[in-house]
C-alpha positions in Angstrom: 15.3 -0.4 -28.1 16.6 -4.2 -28.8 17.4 -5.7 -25.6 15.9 -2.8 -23.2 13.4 -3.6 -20.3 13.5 -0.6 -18.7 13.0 2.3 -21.4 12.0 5.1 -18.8 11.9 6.4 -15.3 9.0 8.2 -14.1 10.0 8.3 -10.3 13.3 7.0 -8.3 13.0 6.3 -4.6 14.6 9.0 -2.5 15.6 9.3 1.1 13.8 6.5 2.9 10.4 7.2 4.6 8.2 5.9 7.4 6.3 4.5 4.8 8.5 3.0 2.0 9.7 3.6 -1.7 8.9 4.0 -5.0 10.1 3.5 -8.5 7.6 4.2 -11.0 9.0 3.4 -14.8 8.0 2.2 -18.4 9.3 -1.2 -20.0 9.4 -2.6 -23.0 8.3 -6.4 -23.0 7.1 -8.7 -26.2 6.7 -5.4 -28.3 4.4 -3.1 -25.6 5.4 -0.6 -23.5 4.1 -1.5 -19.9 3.9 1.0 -16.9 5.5 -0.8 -13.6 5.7 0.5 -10.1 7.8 -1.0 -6.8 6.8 -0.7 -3.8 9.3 -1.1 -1.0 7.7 -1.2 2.7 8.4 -2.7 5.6 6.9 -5.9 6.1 4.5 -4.9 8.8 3.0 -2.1 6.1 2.5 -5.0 3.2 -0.9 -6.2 4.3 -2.6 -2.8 3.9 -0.1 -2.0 0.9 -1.6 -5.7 -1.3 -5.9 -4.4 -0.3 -4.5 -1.0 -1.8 -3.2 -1.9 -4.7 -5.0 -5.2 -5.8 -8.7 -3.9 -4.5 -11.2 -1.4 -6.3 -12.2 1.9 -5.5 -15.5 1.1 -3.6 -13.5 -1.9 -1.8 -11.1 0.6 -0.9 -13.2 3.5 0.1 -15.6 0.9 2.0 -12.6 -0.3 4.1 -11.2 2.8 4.9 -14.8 4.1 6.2 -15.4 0.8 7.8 -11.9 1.6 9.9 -12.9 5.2 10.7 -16.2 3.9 12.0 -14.1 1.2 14.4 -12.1 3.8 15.2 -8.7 3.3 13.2 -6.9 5.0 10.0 -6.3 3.0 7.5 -4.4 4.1 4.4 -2.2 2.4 1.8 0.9 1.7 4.1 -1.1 0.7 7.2 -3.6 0.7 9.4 -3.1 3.1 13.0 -5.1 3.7 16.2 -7.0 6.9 14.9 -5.2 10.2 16.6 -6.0 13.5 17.2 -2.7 14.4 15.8 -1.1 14.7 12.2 0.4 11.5 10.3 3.8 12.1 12.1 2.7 9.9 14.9 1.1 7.3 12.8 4.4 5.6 12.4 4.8 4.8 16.1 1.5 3.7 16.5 1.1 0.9 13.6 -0.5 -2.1 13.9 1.5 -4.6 12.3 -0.6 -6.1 9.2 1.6 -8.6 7.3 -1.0 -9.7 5.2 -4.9 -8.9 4.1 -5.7 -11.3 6.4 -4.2 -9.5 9.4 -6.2 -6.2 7.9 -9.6 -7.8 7.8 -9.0 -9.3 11.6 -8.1 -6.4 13.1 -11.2 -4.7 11.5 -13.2 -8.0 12.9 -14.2 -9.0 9.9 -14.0 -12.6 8.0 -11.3 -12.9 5.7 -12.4 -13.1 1.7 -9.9 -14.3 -0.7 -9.7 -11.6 -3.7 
């Protein structure tokens, strides 16, 4: 194992999807094995991709029922106009969030750094 980063994959990105890829994997770094995960999205998904993946569970849960309650859907790789219809249509209706900030003003709320 001398020499190895990567020591396992757990997940490699297929075909492309409206809402990005993954590699989930193992490495081996300064004698511990280390879970790792990429996340490729398009840039106007990252904003509600970094509060997903750097918030907690309440923070999470609370943002997502704050957005139902103004009327959007907000999931992991973005935030959409809340439709009648199934996820399919979520893709052409995204509101571009490059960054947390852009999630917590479209939600009209002040920004908090984490």
């Amino acid at each position: 194992m001398e020499g190895t980063f990567l020591t396992d994959h757990l997940a490699i990105p297929g075909p492309h999807t409206h809402t990005g890829e993954t590699y989930l994997g193992v490495c081996y770094y300064k004698g511990v094995h280390r879970r790792i995960d990429f996340k490729v999205v398009d840039r106007e998904r990252f904003g509600p991709l970094c509060i997903f993946y750097t918030g907690g569970d309440y923070f999470n849960r609370s943002m997502r029922l704050l957005a139902t309650k103004k009327g959007y859907h907000l999931e992991n790789y973005g935030i959409y106009p809340a439709l009648k219809a199934g996820k399919d249509k979520y893709a052409l209706n995204i509101i571009p969030c490059y960054t947390e900030q852009d999630v917590f003003r479209v939600l009209g709320l002040k920004y908090v750094p984490p």
